[in-house]
C-alpha positions in Angstrom: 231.1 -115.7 -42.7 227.7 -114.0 -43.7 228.4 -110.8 -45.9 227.7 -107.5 -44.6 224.1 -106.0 -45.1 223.6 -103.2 -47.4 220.9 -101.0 -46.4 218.5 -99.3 -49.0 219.0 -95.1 -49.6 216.5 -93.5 -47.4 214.3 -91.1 -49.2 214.2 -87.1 -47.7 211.1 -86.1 -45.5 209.0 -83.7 -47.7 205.7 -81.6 -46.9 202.3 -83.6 -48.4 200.6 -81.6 -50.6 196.8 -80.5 -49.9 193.7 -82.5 -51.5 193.0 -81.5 -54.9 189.2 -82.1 -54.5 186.3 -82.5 -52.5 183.3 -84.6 -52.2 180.0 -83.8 -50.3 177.1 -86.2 -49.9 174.0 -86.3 -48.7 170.4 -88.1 -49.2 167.8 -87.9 -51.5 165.0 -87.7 -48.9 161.1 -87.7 -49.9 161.4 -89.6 -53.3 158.0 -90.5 -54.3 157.6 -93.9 -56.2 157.4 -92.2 -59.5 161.2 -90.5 -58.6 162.3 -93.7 -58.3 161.2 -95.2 -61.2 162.4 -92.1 -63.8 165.9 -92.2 -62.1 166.2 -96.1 -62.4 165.0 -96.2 -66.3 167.7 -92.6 -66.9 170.2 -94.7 -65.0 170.1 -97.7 -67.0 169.4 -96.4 -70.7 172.7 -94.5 -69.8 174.3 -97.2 -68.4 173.7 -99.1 -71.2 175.7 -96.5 -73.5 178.4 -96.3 -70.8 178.8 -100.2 -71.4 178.7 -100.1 -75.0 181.4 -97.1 -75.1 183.4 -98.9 -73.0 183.9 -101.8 -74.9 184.6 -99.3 -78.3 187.1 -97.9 -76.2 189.1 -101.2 -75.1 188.4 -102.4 -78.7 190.6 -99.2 -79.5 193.0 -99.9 -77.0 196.3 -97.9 -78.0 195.7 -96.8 -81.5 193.0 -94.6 -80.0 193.1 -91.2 -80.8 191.0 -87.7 -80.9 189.2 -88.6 -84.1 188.1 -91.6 -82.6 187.1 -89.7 -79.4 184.9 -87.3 -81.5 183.3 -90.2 -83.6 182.5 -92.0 -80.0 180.8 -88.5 -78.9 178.5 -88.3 -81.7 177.5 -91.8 -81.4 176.6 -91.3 -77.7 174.8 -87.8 -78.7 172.3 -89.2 -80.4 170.7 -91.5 -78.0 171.1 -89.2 -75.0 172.8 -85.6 -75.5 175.7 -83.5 -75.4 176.5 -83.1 -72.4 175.7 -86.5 -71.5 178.0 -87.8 -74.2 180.6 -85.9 -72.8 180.5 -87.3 -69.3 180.3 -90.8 -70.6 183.0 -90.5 -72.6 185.1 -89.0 -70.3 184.0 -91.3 -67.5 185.2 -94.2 -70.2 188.7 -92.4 -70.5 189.0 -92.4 -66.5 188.1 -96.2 -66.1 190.3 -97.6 -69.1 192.9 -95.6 -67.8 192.5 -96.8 -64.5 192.2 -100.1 -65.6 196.2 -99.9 -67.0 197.7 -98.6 -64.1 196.5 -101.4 -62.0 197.2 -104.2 -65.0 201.0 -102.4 -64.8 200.6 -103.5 -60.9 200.3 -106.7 -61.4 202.6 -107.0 -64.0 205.2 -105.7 -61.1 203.5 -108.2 -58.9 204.1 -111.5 -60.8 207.4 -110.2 -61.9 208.5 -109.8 -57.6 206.9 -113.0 -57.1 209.0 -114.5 -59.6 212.0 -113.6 -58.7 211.2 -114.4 -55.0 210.3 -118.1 -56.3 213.0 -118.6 -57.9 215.5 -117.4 -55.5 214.2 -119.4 -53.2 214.4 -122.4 -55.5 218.0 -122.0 -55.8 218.6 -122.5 -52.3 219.0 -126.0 -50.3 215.9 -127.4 -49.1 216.3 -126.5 -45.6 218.6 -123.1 -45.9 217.7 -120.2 -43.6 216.7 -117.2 -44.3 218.3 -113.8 -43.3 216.8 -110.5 -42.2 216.7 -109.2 -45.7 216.2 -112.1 -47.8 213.8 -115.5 -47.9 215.8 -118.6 -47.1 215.0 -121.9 -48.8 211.8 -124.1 -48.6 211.1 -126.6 -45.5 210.7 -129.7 -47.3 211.3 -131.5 -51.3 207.1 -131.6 -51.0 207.4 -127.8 -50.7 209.9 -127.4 -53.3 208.2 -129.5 -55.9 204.9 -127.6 -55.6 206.3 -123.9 -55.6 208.3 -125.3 -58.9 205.1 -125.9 -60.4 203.6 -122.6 -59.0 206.7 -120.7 -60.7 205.9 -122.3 -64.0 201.7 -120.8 -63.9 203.5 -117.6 -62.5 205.6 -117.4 -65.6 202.5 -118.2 -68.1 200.4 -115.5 -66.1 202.9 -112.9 -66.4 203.7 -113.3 -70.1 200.1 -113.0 -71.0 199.7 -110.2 -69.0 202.9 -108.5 -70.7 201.6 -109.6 -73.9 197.9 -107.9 -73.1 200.1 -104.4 -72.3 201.6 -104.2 -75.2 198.8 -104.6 -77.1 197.1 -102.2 -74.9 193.7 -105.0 -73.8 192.2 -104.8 -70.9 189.6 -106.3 -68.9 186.7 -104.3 -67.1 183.9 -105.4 -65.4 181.3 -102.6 -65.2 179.9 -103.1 -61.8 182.5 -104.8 -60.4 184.4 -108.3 -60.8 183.6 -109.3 -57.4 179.4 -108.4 -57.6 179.8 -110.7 -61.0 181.2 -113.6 -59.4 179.7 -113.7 -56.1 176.1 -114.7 -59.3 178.0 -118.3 -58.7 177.7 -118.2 -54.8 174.5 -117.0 -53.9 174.5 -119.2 -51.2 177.9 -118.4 -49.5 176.7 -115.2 -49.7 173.4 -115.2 -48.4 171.7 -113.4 -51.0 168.4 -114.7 -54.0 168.6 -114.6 -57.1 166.4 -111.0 -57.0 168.5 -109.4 -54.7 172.0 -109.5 -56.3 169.8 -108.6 -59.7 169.2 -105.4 -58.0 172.5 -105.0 -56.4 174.5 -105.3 -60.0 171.8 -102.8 -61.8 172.2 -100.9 -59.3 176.3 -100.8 -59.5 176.0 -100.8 -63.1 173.8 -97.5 -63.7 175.2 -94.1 -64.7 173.8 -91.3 -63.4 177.1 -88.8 -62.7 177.4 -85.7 -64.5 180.6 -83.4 -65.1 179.9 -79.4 -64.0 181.0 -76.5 -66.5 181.6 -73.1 -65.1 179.8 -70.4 -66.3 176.6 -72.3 -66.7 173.4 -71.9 -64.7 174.4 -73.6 -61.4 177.9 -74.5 -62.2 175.5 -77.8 -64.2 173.6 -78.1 -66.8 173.0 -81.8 -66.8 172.1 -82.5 -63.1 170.9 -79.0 -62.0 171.0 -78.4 -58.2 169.7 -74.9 -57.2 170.6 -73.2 -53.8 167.3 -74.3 -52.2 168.2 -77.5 -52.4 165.9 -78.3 -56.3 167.1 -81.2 -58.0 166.6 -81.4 -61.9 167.8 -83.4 -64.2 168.5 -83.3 -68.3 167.0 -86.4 -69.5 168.2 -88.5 -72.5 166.3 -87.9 -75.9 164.5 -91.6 -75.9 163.2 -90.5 -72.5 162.5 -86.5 -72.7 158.7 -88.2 -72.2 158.9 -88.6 -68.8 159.8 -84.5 -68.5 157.9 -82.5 -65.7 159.3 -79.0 -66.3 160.2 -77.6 -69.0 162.8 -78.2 -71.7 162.8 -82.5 -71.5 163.7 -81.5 -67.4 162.7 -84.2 -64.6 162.2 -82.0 -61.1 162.6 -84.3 -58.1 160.7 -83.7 -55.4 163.2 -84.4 -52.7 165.6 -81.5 -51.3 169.3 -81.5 -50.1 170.9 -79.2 -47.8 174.8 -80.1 -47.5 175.6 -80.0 -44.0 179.5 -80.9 -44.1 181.0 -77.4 -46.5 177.4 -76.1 -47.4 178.0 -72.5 -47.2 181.3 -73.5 -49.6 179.0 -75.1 -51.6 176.7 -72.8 -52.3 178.6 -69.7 -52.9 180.2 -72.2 -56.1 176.6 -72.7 -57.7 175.5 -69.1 -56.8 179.2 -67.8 -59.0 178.0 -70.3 -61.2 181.3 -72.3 -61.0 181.7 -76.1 -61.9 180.6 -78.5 -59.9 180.0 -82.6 -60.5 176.9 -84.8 -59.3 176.6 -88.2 -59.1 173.5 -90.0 -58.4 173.3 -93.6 -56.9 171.4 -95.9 -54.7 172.2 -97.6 -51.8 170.7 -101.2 -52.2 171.3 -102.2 -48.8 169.8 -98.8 -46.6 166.9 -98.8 -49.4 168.1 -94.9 -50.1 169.4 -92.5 -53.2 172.1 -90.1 -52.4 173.4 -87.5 -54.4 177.4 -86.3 -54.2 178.8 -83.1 -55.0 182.5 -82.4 -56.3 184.7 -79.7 -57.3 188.5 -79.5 -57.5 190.2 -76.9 -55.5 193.0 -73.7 -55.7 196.4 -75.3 -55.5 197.5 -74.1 -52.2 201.3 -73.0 -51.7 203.0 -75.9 -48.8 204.8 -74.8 -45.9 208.2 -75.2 -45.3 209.6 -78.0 -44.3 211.9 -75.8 -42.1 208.9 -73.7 -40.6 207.1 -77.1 -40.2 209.9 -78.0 -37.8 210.4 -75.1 -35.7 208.4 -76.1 -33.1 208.8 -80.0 -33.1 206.4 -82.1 -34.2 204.1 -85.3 -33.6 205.4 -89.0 -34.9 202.6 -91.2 -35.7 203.1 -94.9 -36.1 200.0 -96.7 -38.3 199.0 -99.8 -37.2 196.8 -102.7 -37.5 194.5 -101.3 -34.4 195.8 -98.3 -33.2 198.1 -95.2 -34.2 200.9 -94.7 -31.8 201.9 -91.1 -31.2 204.6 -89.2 -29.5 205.3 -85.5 -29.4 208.8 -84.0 -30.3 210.4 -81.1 -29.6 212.6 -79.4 -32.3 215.6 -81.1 -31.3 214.1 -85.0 -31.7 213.2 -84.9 -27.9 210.3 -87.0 -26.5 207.6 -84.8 -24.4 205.2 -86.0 -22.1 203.9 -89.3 -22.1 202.8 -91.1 -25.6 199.4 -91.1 -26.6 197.5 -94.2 -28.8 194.1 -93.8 -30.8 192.5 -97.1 -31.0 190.4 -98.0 -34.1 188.2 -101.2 -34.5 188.1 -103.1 -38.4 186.0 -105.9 -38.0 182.8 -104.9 -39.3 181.6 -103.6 -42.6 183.1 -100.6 -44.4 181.1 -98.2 -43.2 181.7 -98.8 -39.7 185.5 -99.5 -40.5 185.9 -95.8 -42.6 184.1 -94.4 -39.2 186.2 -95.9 -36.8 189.8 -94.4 -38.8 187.7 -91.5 -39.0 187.3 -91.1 -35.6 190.8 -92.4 -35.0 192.3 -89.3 -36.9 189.7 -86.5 -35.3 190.9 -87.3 -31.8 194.7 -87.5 -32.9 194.2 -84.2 -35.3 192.4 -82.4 -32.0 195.8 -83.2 -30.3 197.7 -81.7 -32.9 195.9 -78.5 -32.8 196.3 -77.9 -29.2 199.5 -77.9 -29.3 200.1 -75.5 -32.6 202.2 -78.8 -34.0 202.5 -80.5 -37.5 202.2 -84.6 -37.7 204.5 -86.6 -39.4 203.7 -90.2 -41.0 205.3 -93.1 -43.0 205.1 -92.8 -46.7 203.4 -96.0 -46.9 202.8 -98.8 -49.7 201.7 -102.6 -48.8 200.7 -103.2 -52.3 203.8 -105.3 -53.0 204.5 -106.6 -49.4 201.3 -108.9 -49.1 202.2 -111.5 -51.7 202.7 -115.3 -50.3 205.6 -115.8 -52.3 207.2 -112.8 -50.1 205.9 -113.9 -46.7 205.2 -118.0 -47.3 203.5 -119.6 -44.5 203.0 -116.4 -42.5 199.6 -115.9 -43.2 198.6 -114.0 -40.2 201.1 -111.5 -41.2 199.6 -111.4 -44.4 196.3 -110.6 -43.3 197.1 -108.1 -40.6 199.4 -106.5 -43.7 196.2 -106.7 -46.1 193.7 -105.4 -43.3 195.8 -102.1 -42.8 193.7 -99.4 -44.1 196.8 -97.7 -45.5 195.0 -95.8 -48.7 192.0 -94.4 -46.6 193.6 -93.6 -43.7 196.4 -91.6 -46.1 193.4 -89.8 -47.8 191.4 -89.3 -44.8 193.9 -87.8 -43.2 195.4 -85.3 -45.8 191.9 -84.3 -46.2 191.3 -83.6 -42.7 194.7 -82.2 -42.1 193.9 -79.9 -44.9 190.6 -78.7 -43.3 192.3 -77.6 -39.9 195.4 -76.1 -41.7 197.9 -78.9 -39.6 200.7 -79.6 -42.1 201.6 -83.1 -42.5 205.2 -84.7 -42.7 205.8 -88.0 -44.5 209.1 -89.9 -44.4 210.3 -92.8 -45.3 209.2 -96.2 -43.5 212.7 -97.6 -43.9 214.0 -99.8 -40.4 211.9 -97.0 -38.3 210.1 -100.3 -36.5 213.5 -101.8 -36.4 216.1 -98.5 -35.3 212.9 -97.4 -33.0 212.9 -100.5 -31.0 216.8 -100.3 -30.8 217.2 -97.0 -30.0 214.7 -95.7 -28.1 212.4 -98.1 -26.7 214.5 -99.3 -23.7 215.5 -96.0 -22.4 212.5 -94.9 -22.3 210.7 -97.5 -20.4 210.5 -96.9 -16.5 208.5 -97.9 -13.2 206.3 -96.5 -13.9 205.8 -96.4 -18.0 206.1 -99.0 -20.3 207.3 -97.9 -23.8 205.9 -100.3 -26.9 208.0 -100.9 -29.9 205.1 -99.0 -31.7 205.7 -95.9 -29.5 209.5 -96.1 -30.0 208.8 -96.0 -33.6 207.1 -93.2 -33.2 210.1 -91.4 -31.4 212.1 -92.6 -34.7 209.3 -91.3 -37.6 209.4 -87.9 -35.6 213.3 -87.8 -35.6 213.6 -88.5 -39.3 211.0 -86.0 -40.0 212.7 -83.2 -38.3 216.1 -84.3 -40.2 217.4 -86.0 -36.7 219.5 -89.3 -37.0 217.1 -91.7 -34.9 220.0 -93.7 -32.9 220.4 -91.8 -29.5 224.2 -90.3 -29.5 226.9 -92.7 -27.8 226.8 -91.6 -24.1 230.9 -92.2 -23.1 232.3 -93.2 -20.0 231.5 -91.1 -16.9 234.5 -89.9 -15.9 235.0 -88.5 -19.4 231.6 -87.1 -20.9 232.5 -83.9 -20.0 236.5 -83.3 -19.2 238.0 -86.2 -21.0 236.5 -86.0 -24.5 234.0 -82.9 -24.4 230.1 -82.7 -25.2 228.7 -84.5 -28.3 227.0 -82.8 -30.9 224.7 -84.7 -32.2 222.0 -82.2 -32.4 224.2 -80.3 -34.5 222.8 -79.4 -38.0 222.5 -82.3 -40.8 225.3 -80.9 -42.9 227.9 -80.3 -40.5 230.5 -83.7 -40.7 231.5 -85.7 -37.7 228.4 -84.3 -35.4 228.3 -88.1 -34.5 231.7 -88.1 -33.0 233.0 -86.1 -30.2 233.9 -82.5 -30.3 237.5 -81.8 -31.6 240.2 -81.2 -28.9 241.3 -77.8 -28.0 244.3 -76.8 -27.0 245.1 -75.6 -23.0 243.8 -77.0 -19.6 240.9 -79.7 -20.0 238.9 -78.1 -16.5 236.2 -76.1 -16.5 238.5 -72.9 -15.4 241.8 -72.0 -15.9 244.3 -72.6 -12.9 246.2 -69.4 -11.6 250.0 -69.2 -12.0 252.2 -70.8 -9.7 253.9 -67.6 -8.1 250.3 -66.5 -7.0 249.1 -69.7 -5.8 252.7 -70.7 -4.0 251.8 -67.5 -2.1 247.9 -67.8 -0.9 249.3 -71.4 0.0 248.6 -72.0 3.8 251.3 -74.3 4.9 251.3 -77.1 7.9 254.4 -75.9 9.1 253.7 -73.0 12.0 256.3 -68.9 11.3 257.2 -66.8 14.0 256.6 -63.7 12.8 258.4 -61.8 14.8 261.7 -63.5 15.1 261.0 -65.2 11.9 262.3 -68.8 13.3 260.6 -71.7 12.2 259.6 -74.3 15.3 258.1 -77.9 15.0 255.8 -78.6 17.4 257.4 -81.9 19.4 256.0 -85.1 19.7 254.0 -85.9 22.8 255.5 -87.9 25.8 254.4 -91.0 26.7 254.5 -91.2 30.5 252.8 -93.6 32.8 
């Protein structure tokens, strides 16, 4: 007899906080060959002392400390300047940093897979699995070779545990994949020359950090409200100047067209604002992006959030499913899907999500609603060991664009004021499909298990249990056991179960007394009124 399943705590819905930050782009149009050449040679002398300062800094690793900052600034000073010290340091801090949290990932990684190896490995060659839990491998073959795997597994891990304690890391400035795909030139269809130019390109540094009260919001990289772009160059370079004080003026202009006004009235206060200069190897183009943190904004309510109902959205590998709720967990009107498309490169997949959320977000506005969405997290759910043959399923799980549909979306959210709901992904596939997708299908609709799971993220967002009450028998959902309540409030105990009984008569109205009703009675039997002698009427005669 199998044990009985214990489900996981479901987390509370909560209200996602606004973006912190913005980013603008736009391009560098007009360069003249000499631009070019002065923003390559800035970008690679600096580049050069972003490499070097990097490696102090993971030389350091966690016996660094503010002395050793200061020393590291002075270094960098020399060769370029202030300010340009500080944004390499500081750009260092970010990508060491960066580099722990996802080391502290994998660590988590190898240490799931691990156990999921081994569990497995204690099982019978043949077991099955359960809902919740991996069953044991198809074959002795099979066994064998994940035995071996758990043994690399285990060696991976403890170096990796050993490099966190000692606080080592491993960066790759420009990128890990750009540095090994040197090897496979061919595979990837690309000379010798052209990946040279793709990794200098990935590996200059041309990014600059604002500071608020200065001219502009930024001293280093200078953008005036007309559009001018001047930059601070490097002592060893201040030759190259063509304005005054060791400046290089570009020739090109930019005009923001996504938040312009927003971002000029920042330079024009003189508040901060960051630039970062790069080139786009394969367009042949420079762009520069603007950024600037923004106000913390108080969130709504989660109870004003829910007043009206909502929208459920269901993510998923080509299309968000969405249903509208009213504010007692009610589907309205028909479901909608917004299809997306993510074969291609990034570009066109970022555009297609984008354009995914802009049609669903229109929707949202119409209507005066807020959207909720799954708190979601695939970064430990795409693992073989987890998932073992089913590599389709670990594709599709690996091609979701959970991160930058979750920040494109918050962003845009933002931007329109629609407050956004997100709630735990816990067995809302699993209840949906249970609960909801059957009742609503009809003639002339046909509900998807994506849709119903939609109906279940909405219900759990406005603090609704997602199974549909128990409907009783017919002849007692009204007279015999009384209305249900489950759309009672989620404190009140029993709403689940039926109403209590009350005491006295169990129809609609209450009968009269039976003096009163003996006496409006009309009876079969025929008075005389005015002898007051009671006659039956005889039975007819049967004659021939």
């Amino acid at each position: 007899m199998g044990g009985v399943a214990v489900l996981r705590e479901v987390a509370a819905p909560f209200v996602v906080p606004g973006p912190v930050g913005v980013a603008v782009r736009d391009r560098l149009k007009g360069l003249t060959a000499r631009d070019e050449e002065v923003l390559r040679l800035v970008g690679g002398h600096l580049g050069s002392l972003a490499s070097r300062d990097l490696m102090a800094r993971c030389a350091d690793g966690l016996e660094h400390d503010a002395d050793r900052w200061a020393q590291r600034k002075r270094e960098l000073t020399g060769e370029s300047s202030s300010r340009w010290a500080g944004s390499l340091t500081k750009a260092t801090h970010g990508q060491w940093a960066l580099a722990r949290r996802g080391q502290a990932a994998h660590v988590q990684g190898l240490e799931a897979g691990i156990d999921t190896v081994r569990h497995r490995l204690s099982l019978p060659v043949g077991a099955k699995g359960t809902k919740h839990a991996a069953g044991g491998y198809r074959s002795e073959r099979e066994w064998f070779a994940k035995a071996r795997r758990l043994r690399v597994l285990e060696d991976r891990l403890e170096r990796e545990r050993a490099d966190r304690e000692a606080g080592r890391v491993r960066v790759v400035r420009g990128g890990k994949r750009l540095l090994n795909t040197r090897h496979h030139l061919a595979d990837a269809q690309l000379t010798e020359g052209e990946w040279r130019r793709r990794w200098e390109a990935a590996r200059r540094f041309l990014q600059a950090d604002g500071e608020s009260g200065k001219r502009y919001g930024n001293e280093t990289i200078r953008v005036s409200p007309g559009g001018e772009v001047s930059i601070k160059l490097p002592a060893p370079l201040a030759h190259l100047a063509n304005a005054p004080h060791g400046r290089y003026v570009l020739t090109a202009r930019v005009v923001f067209a996504h938040r312009g006004e927003t971002w000029r009235d920042r330079i024009t206060a003189n508040r901060a604002v960051a630039y970062r200069i790069h080139e786009d190897v394969d367009r042949d183009r420079w762009y520069l992006t603007a950024s600037w943190t923004l106000p913390p904004v108080q969130a709504v309510p989660l109870a004003t959030v829910r007043a009206n109902g909502l929208i459920g959205v269901d993510m998923n590998a080509d299309h968000l499913a969405a249903w509208r709720l009213d504010a007692h967990g009610n589907p309205v009107s028909a479901p909608r899907r917004f299809d997306y498309d993510l074969s291609g490169t990034a570009q066109y997949r970022d555009a297609q999500v984008r354009h995914a959320l802009i049609r669903l977000l229109h929707w949202a506005r119409r209507h005066g609603l807020a959207i909720a969405i799954e708190d979601l997290d695939f970064t430990a759910e795409t693992t073989r060991e987890k998932h073992g043959r089913r590599k389709l399923f670990r594709h599709l799980i690996s091609g979701m664009p959970v991160a930058r549909l979750r920040a494109r979306l918050v962003s845009m959210a933002a931007e329109l004021g629609i407050p956004l709901v997100a709630v735990d992904p816990a067995y809302t596939s699993r209840w949906g499909a249970q609960h909801w997708q059957r009742p609503l299908t009809s003639t002339t609709r046909k509900t998807t298990r994506h849709d119903a799971a939609a109906v279940a993220i909405g219900r759990r967002a406005l603090g609704h249990p997602i199974r549909r009450r128990t409907t009783p028998p017919r002849t007692h959902q009204s007279d015999g056991y009384g209305h249900r309540t489950v759309q009672a409030r989620p404190g009140i105990p029993g709403r689940e179960g039926p109403r209590p009984r009350i005491p006295g008569p169990r129809t609609r109205s209450v009968s009269p007394d039976a003096e009163r009703k003996r006496a409006t009675r009309t009876s079969n039997t025929v008075r005389d009124v005015r002898s007051d002698q009671v006659w039956v009427q005889d039975s007819l005669l049967l004659t021939e």
